[in-house]
C-alpha positions in Angstrom: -22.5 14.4 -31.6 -20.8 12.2 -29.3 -22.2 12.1 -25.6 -19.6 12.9 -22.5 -20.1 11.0 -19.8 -19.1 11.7 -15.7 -18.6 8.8 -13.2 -18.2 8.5 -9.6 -17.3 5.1 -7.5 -17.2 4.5 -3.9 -15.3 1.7 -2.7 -16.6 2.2 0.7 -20.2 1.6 -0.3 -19.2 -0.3 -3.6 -21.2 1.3 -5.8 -20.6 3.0 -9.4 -22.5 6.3 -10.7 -22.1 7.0 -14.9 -24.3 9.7 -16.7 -24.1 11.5 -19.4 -23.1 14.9 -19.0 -25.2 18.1 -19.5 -28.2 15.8 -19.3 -31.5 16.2 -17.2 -32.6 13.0 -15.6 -36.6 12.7 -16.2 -37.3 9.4 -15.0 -35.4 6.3 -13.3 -36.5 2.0 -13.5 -34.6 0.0 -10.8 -33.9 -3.4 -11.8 -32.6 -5.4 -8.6 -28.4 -3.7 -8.4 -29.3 -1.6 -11.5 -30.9 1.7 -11.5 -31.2 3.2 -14.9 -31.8 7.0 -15.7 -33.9 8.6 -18.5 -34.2 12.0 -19.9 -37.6 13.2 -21.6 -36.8 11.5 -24.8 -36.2 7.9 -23.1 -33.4 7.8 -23.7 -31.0 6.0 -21.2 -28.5 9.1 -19.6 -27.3 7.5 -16.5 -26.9 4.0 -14.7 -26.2 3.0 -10.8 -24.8 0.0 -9.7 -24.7 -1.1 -6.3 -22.0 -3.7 -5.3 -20.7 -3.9 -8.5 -17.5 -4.8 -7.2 -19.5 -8.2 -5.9 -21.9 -8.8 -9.1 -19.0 -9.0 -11.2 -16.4 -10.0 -9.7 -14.5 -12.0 -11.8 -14.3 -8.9 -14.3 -13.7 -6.4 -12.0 -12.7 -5.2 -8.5 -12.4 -2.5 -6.5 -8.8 -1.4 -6.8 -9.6 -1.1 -10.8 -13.0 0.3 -10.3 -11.0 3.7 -8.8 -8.5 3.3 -11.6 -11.7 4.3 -14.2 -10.3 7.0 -16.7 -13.4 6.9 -19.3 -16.9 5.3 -18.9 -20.2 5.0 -21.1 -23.0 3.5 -21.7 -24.5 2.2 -24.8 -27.7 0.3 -25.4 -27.9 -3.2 -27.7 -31.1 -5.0 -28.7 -30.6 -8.6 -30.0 -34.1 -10.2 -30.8 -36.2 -9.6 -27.7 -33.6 -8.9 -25.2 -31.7 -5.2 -24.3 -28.5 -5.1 -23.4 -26.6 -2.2 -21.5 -23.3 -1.9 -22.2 -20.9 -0.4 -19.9 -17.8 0.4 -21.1 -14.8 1.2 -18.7 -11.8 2.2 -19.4 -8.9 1.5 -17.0 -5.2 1.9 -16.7 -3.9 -0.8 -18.8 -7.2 -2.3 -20.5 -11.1 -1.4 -21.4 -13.3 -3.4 -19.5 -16.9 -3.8 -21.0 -19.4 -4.9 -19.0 -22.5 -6.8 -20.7 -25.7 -5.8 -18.6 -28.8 -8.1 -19.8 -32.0 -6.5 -19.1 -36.0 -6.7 -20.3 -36.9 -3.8 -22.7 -36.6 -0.6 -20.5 -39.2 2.2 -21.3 -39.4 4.7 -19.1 -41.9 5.5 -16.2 -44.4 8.7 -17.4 
């Protein structure tokens, strides 16, 4: 089954809301610009970024960050590191966005 996902930005308050839809968020972890949402399994269903527009600015800004026509997240663990991937798609290109965090487990 493949997971829909819903996303908001404001380019006012620079900050970019993706979740996965029909999903019920259990817990959250905040990592500095990065809030990250769980549902009772664990599993990562939604992420926050605050000034995104600013962290990554060399990828992205905010005229193409209200373009956004798709968005999801995946998860990717190489050796001891996790990596969120956020993948946006825009008018003429997909942006993915490499998001390196510590293993995320979520709060109980």
């Amino acid at each position: 089954m493949t997971i829909q996902y819903s996303w908001d930005y404001s380019p006012d308050s620079d900050i970019l809301n993706v979740h996965a839809k029909g999903k019920k968020v259990k817990g959250s972890a905040e990592l500095g610009e990065f809030t990250f949402d769980f549902d009772s399994d664990e599993n990562i269903i939604g992420l926050e970024i605050t000034n995104i527009a600013e962290i990554f600015n060399e990828l992205i800004n905010k005229e193409q960050l209200s373009e956004i026509s798709g968005a999801k997240i995946a998860l990717v663990t190489r050796g001891n590191a996790t990596y969120a991937l956020l993948y946006l798609k825009l008018p003429k290109r997909e942006q993915i966005i490499e998001i390196t965090a510590p293993p995320l487990i979520a709060a109980r």
